[in-house]
N, C-alpha and C positions, 0 to 999 in steps of 0.2 A: 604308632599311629597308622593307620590304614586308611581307604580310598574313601571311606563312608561316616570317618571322622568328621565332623560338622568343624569350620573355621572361624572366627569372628575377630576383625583387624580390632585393633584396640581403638576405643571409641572416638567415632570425628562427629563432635557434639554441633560442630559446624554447619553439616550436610543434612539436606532435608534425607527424609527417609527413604525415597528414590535414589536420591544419589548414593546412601549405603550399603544399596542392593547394587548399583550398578558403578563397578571403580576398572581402574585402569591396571599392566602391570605394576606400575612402576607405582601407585596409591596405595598397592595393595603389600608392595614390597616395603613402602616407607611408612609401614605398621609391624612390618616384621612378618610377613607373608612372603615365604622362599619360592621361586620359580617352581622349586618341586612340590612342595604344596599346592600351590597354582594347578599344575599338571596333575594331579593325584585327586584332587578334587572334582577336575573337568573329564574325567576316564566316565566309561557308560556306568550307570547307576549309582556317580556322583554327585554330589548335591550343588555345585557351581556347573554352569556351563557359558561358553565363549560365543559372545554374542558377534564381535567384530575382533579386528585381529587387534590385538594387547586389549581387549576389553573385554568386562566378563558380570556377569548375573550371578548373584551369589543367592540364588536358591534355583528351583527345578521347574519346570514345566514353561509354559509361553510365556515368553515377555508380555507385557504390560504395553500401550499407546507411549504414556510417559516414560517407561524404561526403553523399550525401541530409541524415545528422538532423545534422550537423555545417553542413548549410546553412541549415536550417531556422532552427536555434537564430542563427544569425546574422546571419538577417533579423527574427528576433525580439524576442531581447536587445536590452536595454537601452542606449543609446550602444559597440555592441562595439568603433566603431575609435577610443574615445576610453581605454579599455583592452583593447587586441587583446589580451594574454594574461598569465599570471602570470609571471617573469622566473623562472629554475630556480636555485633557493637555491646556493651552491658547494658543493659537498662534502654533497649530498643522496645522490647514488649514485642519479638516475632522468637519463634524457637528456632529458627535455621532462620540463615542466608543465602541467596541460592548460588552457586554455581557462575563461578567466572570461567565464561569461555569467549577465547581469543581470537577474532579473525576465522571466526563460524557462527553464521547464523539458519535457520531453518529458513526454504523458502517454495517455491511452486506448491504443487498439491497439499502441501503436509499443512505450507504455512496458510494457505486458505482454508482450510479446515479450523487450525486453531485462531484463525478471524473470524471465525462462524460463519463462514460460506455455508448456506446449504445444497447450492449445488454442485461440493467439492466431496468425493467420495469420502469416509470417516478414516479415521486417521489406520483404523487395525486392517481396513479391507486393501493398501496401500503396499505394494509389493515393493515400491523405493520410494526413499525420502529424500526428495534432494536438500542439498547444504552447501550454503554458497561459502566460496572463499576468495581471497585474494589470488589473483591471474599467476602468482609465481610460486605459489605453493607445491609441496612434490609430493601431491597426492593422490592416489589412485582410487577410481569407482570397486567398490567392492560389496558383497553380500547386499542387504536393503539401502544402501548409500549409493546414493547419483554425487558425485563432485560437480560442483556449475563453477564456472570461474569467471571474475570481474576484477576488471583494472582496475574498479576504486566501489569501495563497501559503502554500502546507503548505511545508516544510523537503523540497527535491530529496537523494533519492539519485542519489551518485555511482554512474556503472556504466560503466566503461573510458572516464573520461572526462566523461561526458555525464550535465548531472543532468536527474533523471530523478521526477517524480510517485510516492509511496509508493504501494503498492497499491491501498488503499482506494479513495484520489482516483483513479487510473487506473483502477481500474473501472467506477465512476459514469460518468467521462469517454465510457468506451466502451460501457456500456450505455444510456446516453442516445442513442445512435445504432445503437442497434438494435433490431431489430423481430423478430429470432430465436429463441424462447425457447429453444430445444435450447442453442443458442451463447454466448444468458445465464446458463441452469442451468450449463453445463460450464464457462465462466468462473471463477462464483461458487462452485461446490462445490472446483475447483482451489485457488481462494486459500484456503479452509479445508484441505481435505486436506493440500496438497501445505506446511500450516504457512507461508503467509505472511504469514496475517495473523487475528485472530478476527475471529467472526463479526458482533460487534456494531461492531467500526468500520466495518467493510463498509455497516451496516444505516444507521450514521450517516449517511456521506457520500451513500448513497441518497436518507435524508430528506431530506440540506441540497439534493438535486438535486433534492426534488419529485418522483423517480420513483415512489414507490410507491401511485403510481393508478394505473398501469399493468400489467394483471391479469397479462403475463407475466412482470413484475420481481416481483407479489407473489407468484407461485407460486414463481419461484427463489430467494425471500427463502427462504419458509417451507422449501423442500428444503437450503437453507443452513444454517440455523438447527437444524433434525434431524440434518443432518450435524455441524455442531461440539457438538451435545451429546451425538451417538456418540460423537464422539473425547474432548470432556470426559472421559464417563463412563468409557471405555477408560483415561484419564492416571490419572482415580482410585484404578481399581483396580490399576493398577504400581504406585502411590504407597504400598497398603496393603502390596501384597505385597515389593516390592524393598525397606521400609523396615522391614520386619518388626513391623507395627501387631497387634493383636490386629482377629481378622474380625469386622466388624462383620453385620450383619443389611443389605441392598441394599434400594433401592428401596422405602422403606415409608410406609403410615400412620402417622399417631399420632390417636386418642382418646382420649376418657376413657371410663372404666367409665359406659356408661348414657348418655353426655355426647355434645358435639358434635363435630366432624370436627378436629382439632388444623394438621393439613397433613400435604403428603409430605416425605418426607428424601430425598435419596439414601445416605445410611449412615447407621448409627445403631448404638451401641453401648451395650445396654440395665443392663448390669451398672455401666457408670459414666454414664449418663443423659448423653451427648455424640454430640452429630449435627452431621454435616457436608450441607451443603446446597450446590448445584452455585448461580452467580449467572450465567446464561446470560439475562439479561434481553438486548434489542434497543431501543436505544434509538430508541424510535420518539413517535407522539403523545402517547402512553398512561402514558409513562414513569414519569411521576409517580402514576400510580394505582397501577401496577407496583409501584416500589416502598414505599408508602405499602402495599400487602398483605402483600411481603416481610417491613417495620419491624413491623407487627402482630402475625407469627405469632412472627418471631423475641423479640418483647416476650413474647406470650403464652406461649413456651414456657420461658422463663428465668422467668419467676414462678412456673411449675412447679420449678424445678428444673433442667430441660437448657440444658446449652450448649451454642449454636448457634456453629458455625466456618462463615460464610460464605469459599469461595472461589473466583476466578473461574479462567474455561479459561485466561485470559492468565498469571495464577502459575501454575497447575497445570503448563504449558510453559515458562516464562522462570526458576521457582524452587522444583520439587518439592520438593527435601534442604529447600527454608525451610516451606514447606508439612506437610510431614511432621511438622518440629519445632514448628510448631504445633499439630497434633491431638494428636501425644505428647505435648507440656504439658496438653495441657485433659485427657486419659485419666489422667494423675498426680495433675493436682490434683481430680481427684473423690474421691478419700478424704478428704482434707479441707472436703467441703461436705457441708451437710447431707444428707442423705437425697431424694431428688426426689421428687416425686408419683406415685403408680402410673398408669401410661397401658398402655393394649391398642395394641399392635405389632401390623400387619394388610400383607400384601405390596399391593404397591401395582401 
């Protein structure tokens, strides 16, 4: 055998077809692939070459998008060639399973990419990919792999295969490494817009990064934050009108005659004393003052008489028809409560 002998591990009927292009040492050895074979193949004019250290591409020229994060993850993961893959159930109807990997997921740039960010560069123009792991792993940054480390793993989405950091976490990930506020604003305002995620997990996992002393993450916080209470306020009003609510009065005061400032509503429907109030808090330092103001007015305004329907942009999106049937209960049962207190409605 010489350097330009073609190899082929004895078949893993398991693995999709990326994964049999792209195996481990130790994968390739538990097919009966010697170290020296390994090494005789990857020599210049070889037909395998070494993507990551014990990882390897068993054909020639550039990696692939999919072979890249599909290498990453497998110099990452947790013992991979001590389970190289899930065995394909009989009688599933898929021809592969994909790939168990342990305590690695894809996350910042790569993994907003494969969420369909479009304002995340594509995944080949990507000089690293970072991959998150648990905080006590002893793993080094090397070649296209950034190592991120976290004391406790958020739940990976699957995405053709590959798990992958939920938005939130992939965002911090990737705005932690950047210095572009254009690129952090378009980031941040996508994952509200484009509905992938609210605005306030976003704001969370920024806190838990520590970013926001960083004047360009606060500025794209607060254009985040504007923007999901546009769209809130947008889900609201489909909510009155597609579920045929009676129209309330938008965006208001409440005082008392002669009295002090009561707060804002965003709706409020005066004839049965029931206000609906958007909860677009950010869970930031403040939190607890936050809502420690919220719990006050909504106390204050029920010893008047109104009831207050806190709810957030997350139901407003995941469960309008539940939503709805809630305000429609509180508007029925105001004929059966007493009478409310007279308050002065003033546009807000």
């Amino acid at each position: 055998m010489n350097h330009n002998t073609p190899l082929s591990p004895r078949p893993l009927r398991h693995l999709s077809d990326v994964q049999l292009r792209v195996l481990t040492t130790a994968q390739l050895r538990s097919q009966g692939v010697s170290p020296a074979d390994i090494n005789a193949q990857c020599r210049p004019g070889g037909t395998w070459q070494q993507l990551l250290p014990g990882v390897y591409l068993l054909r020639p020229g550039p990696a692939t998008s999919e072979e890249r994060l599909h290498a990453v993850l497998l110099y990452a993961a947790r013992s991979p060639a001590a389970e190289p893959a899930v065995p394909a159930q009989p009688g599933a109807g898929e021809p592969h399973a994909p790939q168990r990997y342990t305590d690695a997921m894809i996350t910042g740039l790569a993994a907003l990419a494969l969420h369909r960010f479009s304002s995340a560069p594509p995944l080949l123009s990507l000089d690293r990919i970072d991959v998150l792991v648990p905080r006590l792993r002893r793993l080094r940054s090397t070649g296209c792999v950034r190592i991120v480390r976290t004391p406790g793993m958020p739940e990976p989405e699957q995405i053709t295969g590959i798990p992958v950091a939920p938005v939130p976490r992939a965002l911090a990930d990737a705005v932690a490494d950047l210095a572009d506020a254009g690129v952090v604003r378009r980031l941040l305002t996508e994952a509200v817009r484009g509905g992938h995620c609210e605005p306030a997990a976003v704001v969370k996992e920024l806190t838990q990064a520590r970013l926001l002393s960083r004047p360009h993450v606060v500025d794209a916080v607060d254009s985040l934050l504007a923007e999901g209470r546009a769209i809130a306020e947008d889900r609201l009003y489909r909510m009155v009108h597609e579920h045929s609510l009676p129209d309330p009065v938008w965006n208001v005061d409440l005082r008392l005659p002669g009295g002090p400032h009561l707060g804002g509503l965003d709706a409020y429907w005066p004839d049965h004393a029931v206000a609906v109030e958007l909860d677009t808090r950010a869970p930031r330092q403040d939190e607890d003052a936050m809502w420690s103001e919220y719990a006050r007015k909504r106390e204050h305004l029920e010893r008047l008489g109104i009831t207050v329907v806190h709810i957030t942009p997350k139901k407003l999106r995941d469960s309008m028809d539940q939503q709805a049937t809630v305000v429609r209960t509180a508007l029925m049962a105001s004929a059966d409560r007493d009478p409310a207190a007279y308050v002065v409605v003033l546009p807000r």
